[in-house]
C-alpha positions in Angstrom: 170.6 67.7 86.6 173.2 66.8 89.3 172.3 65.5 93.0 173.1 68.1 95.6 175.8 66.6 98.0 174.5 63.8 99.5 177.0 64.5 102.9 177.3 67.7 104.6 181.5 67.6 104.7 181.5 70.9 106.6 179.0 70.3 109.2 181.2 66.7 109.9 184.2 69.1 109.9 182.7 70.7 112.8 182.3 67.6 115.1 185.9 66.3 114.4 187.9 67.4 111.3 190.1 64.3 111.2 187.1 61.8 111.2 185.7 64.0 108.2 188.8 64.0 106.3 188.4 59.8 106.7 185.4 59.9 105.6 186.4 61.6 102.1 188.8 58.5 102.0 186.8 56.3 102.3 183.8 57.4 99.9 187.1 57.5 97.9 188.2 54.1 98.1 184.4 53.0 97.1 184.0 55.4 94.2 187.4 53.9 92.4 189.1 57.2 93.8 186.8 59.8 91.1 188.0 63.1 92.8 185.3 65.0 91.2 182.3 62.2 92.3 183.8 62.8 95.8 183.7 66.5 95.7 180.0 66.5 94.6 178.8 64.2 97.0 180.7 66.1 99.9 179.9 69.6 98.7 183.0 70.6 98.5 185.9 71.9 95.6 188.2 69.2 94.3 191.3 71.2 95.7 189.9 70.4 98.8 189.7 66.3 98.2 193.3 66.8 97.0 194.9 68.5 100.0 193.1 65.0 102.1 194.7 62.9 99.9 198.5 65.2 100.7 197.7 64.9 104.4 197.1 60.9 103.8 200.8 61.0 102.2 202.5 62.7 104.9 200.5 60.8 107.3 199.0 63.4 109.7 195.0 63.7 109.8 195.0 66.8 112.0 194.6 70.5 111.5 198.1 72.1 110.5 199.0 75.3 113.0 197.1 78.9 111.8 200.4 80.4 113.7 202.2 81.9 110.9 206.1 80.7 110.3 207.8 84.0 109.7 206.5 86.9 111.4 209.1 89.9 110.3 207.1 92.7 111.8 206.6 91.5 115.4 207.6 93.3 118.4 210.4 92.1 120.2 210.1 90.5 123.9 212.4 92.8 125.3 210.7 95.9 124.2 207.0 94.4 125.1 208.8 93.7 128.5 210.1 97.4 128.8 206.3 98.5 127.6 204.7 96.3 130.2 207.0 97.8 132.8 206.4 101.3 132.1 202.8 100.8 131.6 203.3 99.6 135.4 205.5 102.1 137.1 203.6 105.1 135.1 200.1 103.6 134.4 199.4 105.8 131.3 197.3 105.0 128.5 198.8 104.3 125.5 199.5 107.5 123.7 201.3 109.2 126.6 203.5 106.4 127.3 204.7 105.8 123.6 205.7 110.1 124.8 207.2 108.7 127.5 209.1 106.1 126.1 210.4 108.0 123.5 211.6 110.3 126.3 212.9 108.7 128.6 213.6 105.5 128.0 214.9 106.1 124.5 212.4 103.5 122.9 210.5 104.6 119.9 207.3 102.7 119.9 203.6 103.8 118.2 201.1 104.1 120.5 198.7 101.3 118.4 201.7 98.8 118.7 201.7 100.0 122.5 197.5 99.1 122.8 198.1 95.8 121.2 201.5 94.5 123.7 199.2 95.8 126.4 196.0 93.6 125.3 198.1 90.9 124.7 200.1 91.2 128.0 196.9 91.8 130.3 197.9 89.4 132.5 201.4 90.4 133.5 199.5 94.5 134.2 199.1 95.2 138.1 196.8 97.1 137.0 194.4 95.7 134.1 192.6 98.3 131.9 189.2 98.9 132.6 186.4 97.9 130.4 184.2 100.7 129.1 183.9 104.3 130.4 183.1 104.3 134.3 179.7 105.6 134.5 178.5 108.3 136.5 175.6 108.3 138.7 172.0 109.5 137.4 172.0 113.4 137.9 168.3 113.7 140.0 165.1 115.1 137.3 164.4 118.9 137.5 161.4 119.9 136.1 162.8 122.9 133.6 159.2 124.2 133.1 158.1 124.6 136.3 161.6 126.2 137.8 161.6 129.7 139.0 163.9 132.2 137.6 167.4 131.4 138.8 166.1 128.7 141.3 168.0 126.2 139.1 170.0 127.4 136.4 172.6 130.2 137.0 174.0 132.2 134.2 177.7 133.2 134.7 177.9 135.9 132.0 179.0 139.4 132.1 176.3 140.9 130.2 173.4 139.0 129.5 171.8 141.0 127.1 173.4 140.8 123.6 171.4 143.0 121.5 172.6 140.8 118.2 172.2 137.5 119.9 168.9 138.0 121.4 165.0 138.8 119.3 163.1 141.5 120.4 160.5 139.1 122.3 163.2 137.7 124.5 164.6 141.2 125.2 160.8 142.1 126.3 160.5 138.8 128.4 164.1 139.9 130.2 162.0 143.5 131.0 158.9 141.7 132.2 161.0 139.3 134.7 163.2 142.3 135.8 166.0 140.2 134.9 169.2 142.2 135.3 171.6 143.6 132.5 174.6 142.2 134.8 175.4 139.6 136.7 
């Protein structure tokens, strides 16, 4: 049965990924550089030991950019500036200025792309977007049960007494309260 790893590569990662990296060198320069020992004893795959040992050749330790190189789908500064303008002079929410774009500025943008310029651009917005829904103030307790006929409720109907709607008990209790046919 094989050891577990010996050295938590990934928890070292976390403190400083360049001193880790040196670390897999160096257990590599004592094992007689045995790629597979290394892996075991770090926990980690043997592609992994491999791409250290390309970014010993090229000389650079540190973490490589997660910006991608070729982006073929992304907006163009000029239209995320005309978006951030419009969102400015109208303040509309996305979907009714990707209308008004289309309308009157000529610019055909989806509102979705239109959310995302905006949450990118938040700074550059006189007006940032609020967070959440505004909340409205507690509406004060009224005790249904104990309530008078009318005293809080009002029914705005025509006719209140729908003969297919309404069971015989509750045309009865309408009789008994003298509740009226109109209103």
């Amino acid at each position: 049965m094989k050891p577990g790893p010996r050295i938590d590569y990934k928890a070292l990662r976390k403190v400083n990924a360049e001193t880790a990296r040196l670390a897999v060198l160096e257990y590599l320069k004592t094992n007689g550089r045995n790629i597979s020992d290394a892996a075991r004893a770090f926990g980690i795959n043997r592609s992994v030991v491999y791409d250290i040992l390309r970014k010993q050749q090229e000389g650079d330790m540190r973490d490589r950019s997660r910006v991608p190189k070729h982006q073929p789908n992304k907006t163009a500064p000029e239209i995320e500036d005309r978006v951030v303008k419009a969102k400015n002079k109208t303040r509309m929410g996305s979907r009714r200025l990707s209308i008004y774009l289309k309308k009157y500025e000529g610019l055909s943008v989806p509102a979705g792309t239109i959310r995302h310029i905006l949450r990118r651009n938040r700074k550059r917005l006189d007006h940032p977007p609020l967070r959440g829904r505004s909340r409205r103030p507690k509406r004060e307790f009224v005790d249904w049960y104990s309530a008078k006929v009318f005293e809080v409720v009002q029914i705005d109907l025509k006719y209140i007494r729908d003969q297919k709607a309404l069971t015989r008990e509750q045309i009865l209790h309408l009789d008994r309260f003298a509740i009226p046919n109109y209103q």
